[in-house]
Structure formats: structure tokens, C-alpha cells
C-alpha positions as MATLAB code, in Angstrom:
seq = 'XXXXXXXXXXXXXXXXXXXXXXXXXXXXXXXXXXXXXXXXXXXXXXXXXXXXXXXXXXXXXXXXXXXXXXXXXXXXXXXXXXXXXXXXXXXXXXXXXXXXXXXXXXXXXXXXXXXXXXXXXXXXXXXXXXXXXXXXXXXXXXXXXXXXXXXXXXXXXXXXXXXXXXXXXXXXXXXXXXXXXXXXXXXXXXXXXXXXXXXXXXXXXXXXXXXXXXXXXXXXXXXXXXXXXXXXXXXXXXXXXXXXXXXXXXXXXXXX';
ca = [
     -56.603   -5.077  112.294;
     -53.882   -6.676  113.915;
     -54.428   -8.237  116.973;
     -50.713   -7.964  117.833;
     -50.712   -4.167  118.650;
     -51.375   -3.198  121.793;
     -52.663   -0.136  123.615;
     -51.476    1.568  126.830;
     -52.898    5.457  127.757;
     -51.849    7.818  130.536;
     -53.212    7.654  133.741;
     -56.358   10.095  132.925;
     -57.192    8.335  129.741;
     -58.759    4.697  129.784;
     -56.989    1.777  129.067;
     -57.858   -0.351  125.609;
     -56.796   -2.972  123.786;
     -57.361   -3.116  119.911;
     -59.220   -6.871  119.692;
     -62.013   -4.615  121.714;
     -62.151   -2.250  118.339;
     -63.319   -5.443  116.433;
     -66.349   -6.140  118.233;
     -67.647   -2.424  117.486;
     -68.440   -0.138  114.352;
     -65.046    1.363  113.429;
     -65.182    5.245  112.555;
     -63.688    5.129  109.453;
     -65.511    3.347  107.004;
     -63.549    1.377  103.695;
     -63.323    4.867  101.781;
     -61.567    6.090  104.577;
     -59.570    3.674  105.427;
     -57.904    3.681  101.803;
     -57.518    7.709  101.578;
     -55.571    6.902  104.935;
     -53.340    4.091  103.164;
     -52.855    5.947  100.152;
     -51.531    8.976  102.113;
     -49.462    7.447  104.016;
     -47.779    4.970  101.679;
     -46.167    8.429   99.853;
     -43.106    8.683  102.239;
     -40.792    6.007  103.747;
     -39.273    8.886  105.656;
     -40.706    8.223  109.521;
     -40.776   12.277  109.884;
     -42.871   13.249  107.061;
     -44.755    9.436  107.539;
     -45.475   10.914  111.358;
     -46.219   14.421  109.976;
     -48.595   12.909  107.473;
     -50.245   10.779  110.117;
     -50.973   14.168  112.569;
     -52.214   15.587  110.078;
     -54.885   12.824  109.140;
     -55.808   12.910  112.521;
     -56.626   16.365  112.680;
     -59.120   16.131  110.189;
     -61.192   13.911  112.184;
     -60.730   15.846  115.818;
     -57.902   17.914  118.045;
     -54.843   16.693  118.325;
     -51.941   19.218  120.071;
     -48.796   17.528  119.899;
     -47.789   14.109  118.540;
     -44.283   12.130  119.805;
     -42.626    9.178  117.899;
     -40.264    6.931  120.016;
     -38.041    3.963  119.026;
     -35.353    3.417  120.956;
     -33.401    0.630  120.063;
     -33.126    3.085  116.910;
     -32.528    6.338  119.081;
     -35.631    7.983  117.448;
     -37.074   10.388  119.030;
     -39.639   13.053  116.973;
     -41.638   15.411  118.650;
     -44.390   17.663  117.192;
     -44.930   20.643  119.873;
     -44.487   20.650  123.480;
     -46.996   17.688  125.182;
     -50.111   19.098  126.494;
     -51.914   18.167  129.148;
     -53.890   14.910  128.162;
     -52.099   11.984  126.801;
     -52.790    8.925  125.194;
     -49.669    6.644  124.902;
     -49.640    3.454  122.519;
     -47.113    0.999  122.227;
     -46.520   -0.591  118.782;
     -46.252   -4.216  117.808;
     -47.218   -5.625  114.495;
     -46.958   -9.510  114.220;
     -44.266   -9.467  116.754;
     -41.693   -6.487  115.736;
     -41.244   -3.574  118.209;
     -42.564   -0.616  116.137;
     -42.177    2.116  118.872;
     -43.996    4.232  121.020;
     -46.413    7.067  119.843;
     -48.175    9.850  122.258;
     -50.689   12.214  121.655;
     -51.538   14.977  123.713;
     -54.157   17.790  123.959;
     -56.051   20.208  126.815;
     -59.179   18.233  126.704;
     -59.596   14.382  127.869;
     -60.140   11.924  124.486;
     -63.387   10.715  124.405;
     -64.418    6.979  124.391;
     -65.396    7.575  120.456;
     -62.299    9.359  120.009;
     -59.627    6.925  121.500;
     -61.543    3.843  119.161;
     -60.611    6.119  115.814;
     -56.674    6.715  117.040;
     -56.727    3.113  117.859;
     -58.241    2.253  113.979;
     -55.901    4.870  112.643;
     -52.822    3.596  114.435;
     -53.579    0.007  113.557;
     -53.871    1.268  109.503;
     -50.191    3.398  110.699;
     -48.234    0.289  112.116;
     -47.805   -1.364  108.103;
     -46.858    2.036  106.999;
     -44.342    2.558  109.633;
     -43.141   -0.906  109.351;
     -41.941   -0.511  106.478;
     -40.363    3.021  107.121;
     -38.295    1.555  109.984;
     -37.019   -1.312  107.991;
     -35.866    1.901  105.312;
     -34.450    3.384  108.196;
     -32.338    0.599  108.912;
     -31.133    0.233  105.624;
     -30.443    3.975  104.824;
     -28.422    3.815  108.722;
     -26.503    0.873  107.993;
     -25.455    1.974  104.202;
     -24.530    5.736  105.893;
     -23.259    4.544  109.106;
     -19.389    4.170  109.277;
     -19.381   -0.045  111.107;
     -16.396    1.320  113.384;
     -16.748    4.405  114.588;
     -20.739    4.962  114.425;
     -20.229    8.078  112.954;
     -21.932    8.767  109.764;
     -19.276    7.914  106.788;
     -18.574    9.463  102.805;
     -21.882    8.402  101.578;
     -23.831   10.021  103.891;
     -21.430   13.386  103.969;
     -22.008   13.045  100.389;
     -25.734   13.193  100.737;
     -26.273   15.284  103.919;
     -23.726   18.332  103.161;
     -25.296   19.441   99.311;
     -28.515   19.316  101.721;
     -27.192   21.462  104.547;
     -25.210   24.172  101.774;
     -28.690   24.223  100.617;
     -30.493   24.770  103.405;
     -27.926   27.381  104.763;
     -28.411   29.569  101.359;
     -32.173   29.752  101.311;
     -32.456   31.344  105.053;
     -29.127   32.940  104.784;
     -27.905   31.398  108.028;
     -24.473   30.333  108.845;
     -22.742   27.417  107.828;
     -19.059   25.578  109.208;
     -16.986   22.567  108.969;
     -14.808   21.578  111.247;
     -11.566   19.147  109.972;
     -10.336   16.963  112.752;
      -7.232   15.059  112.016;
      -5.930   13.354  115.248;
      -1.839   13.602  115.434;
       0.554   10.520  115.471;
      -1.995    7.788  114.858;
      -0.091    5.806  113.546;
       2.085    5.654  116.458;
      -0.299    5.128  118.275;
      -1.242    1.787  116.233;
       2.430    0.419  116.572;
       1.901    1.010  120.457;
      -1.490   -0.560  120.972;
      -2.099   -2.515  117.688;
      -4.876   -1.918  115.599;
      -7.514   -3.257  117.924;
      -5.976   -1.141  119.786;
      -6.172    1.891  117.952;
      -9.642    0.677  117.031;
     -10.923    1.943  120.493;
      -9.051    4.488  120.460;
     -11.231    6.184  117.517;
     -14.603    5.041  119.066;
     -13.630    6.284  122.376;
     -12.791    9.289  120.602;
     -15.774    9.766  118.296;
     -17.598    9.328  121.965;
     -15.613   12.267  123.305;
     -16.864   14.194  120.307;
     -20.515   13.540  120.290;
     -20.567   14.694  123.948;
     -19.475   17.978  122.798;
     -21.013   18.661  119.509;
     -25.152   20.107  119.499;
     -27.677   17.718  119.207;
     -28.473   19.436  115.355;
     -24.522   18.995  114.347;
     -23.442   16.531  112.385;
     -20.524   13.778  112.629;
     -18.732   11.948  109.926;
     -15.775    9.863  109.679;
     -13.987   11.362  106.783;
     -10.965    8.746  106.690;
      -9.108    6.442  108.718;
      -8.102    9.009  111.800;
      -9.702   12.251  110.029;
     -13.340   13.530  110.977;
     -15.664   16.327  110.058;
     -18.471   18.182  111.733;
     -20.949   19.961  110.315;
     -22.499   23.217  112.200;
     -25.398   24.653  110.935;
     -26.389   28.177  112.399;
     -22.282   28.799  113.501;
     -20.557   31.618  112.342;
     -16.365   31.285  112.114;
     -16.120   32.373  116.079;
     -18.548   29.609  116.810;
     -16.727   27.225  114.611;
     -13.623   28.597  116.686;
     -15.164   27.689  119.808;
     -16.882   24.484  118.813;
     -13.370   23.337  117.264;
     -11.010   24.442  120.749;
     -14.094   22.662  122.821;
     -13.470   19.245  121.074;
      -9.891   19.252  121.186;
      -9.361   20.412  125.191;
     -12.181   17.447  125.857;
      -9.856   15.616  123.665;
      -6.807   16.017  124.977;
      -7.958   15.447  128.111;
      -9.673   11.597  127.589;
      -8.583    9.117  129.887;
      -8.155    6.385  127.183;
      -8.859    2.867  128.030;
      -7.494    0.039  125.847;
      -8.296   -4.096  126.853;
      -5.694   -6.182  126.512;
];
């Protein structure tokens, strides 16, 4: 167990800190322990790798909603609404920031219980150590470096997914194109730095007015696409005149 991971629970839950798990008979004995690893070394993916982890849990005792957070990473997975009782744990293996995790449920977690989710998590941080340095990876290889936007190789990737997704519940599907006008002009004005903040001001513009489940790409140098699950053409409509009155309407501020 690491001594590096630390514990912090709610208000109504008692506060522990995992060297105190050392110096008593852990729940889960070695047989355990390895089903855990096993199961949880089968995804990289930190949803399905917190999914997986819920449901280990639930084998062993009640467990009514479960919340991943990472900031620095803008992560943020919930599992139901929170319930009354919480237990809130703080994640640090051998000095990296893995996150926060809360569980909730109706009833108070027992002295016994809170010593297995503090075993548990300590066999979780490796796991999801390794799934946030994927993350990382996967965000920096889809992540357009100017813009933040996701880029081709992730439009690549994510659309097949969505077209998929779209066809097996028969839901809605749109894209909207955004090109914006006289770029270039806009480079000979400002210069390319210039025109450099101009498309991450405007990609900023766009993100406030998109839906959380939409997606954002940079398609080219001044083009863009969004992806709208669940909108028919009249929300496409919408979506698309939204963007480009918030557009139009950007006070733009370039350094010199």
C-alpha cells in the first residue's frame, strides 16, 4: 500500500489515513486483491476503469453513486446523483496528483467499511495512474496545440463513433461547418500572432455556446466543425445562427 495516498471524508464520515490500514487485517485477502488487479488492468479508459471499480465495490457492500475528479485534466465523471453520505478521498501515488474520488450512499460507512474502500482505492491508484498518463497521451495526439479544439485525428476517430451511435437509437445527428470570412485579412492586419488569438478567442466564443455533449474540432486553418448529437436540422439551424450572432458580436482583444 502506498503510504503516499491520502484520505479525507465528509464531515459525517471519520477521517483516516491509509498508513492506519497497515497496522490492521485488510478485508481483502491476496485472492482478492488479484481478482481486483486483474479487473481493473482490462481498460485504460478512466470511464469504464471507474465503472469497473463501482462495480467491484458493490460486490463487497452499498455503494449509490461514485464521482471521479481531476481537474488540472477537466475530468469530471459522475455515476448517479450523490446521496446523502459521502466519503471523499484525495489521490496521490508516490507524489502525482491522481484526483479526487467520492462515494455516496443513504446510510453512514461503517468503520469496517471505510478500511476496504481505503484497501480498494490504494489497489485503484496504479490502475488509474496509468489511465491518466493514456489520457494525456490520447489528449495531446487529438488536441489541436493552438486552438484546444480537438483536431483531424480525433474527428477522424470520434465522428465513425457518433454516425454509429446515432444509427443504433435512431436519434438525430448534425454538423455544423464554420468557415470564418476574410481571415486572411485579418492576418495582414494583425500578423499571425495576431490572428493566432484571434482563433483561440474565437474557439472560446464557441465553446460557450455549444452543449456540454457537442463536440469541437478544428477542421483547418480558419475552418471548424461541430458535432450535435440528438439535433435535428432546426436545431442545427439554431445552434449554427447562435454561434455566429455570439460571434459577430466578440469584442476581440489582440497584445501588441
Amino acid at each position: 500500500m502506498e503510504k503516499a495516498m491520502k484520505a479525507k471524508t465528509a464531515a459525517n464520515s471519520p477521517r483516516i489515513e491509509v498508513a492506519a490500514v497497515n497496522q490492521l487485517k485488510l478485508a481483502l485477502n491476496s485472492d482478492e486483491q488479484l481478482a481486483f488487479h486483474r479487473r481493473l488492468q482490462t481498460t485504460l479508459d478512466i470511464n469504464q476503469l471507474i465503472n469497473l471499480f463501482a462495480g467491484l465495490l458493490a460486490e463487497y457492500f452499498q455503494i449509490d453513486s461514485v464521482e471521479f475528479r481531476h481537474p488540472d485534466l477537466n475530468i469530471a465523471l459522475a455515476k448517479q446523483p450523490p446521496a446523502k453520505h459521502k466519503s471523499r478521498f484525495f489521490l496521490n501515488l508516490q507524489g502525482t496528483d491522481l484526483g479526487e474520488l467520492t462515494l455516496t450512499r443513504n446510510q453512514r460507512f461503517s468503520d469496517n467499511e471505510l478500511l476496504l474502500l481505503e484497501q480498494a482505492i490504494g489497489l485503484l491508484t496504479h490502475h488509474l495512474k496509468n489511465a491518466l498518463g493514456h489520457y494525456r497521451l490520447t489528449k495531446t495526439a487529438f488536441t489541436d496545440s493552438l486552438t484546444g479544439a480537438m483536431n483531424r485525428t480525433a474527428l477522424d476517430d470520434l465522428l465513425p463513433r457518433e454516425i454509429e451511435r446515432a444509427e443504433r437509437h435512431n436519434s438525430p445527428l448534425s454538423l455544423l461547418m464554420i468557415d470564418l470570412d476574410h481571415f486572411k485579412a485579418c492576418n495582414d492586419r494583425v500578423g499571425h500572432l495576431g490572428g493566432d488569438e484571434v482563433l483561440r478567442q474565437v474557439i472560446g466564443v464557441i465553446r460557450q455556446n455549444i452543449r456540454f455533449s457537442d463536440l469541437l474540432f478544428r477542421y483547418g486553418g480558419e475552418e471548424f466543425l461541430v458535432v450535435l448529437p440528438h439535433a435535428d436540422l432546426q436545431g442545427a439551424i439554431l445552434a449554427g445562427e447562435l454561434i455566429r450572432n455570439a460571434v459577430c458580436n466578440m469584442a476581440l482583444s489582440i497584445g501588441k
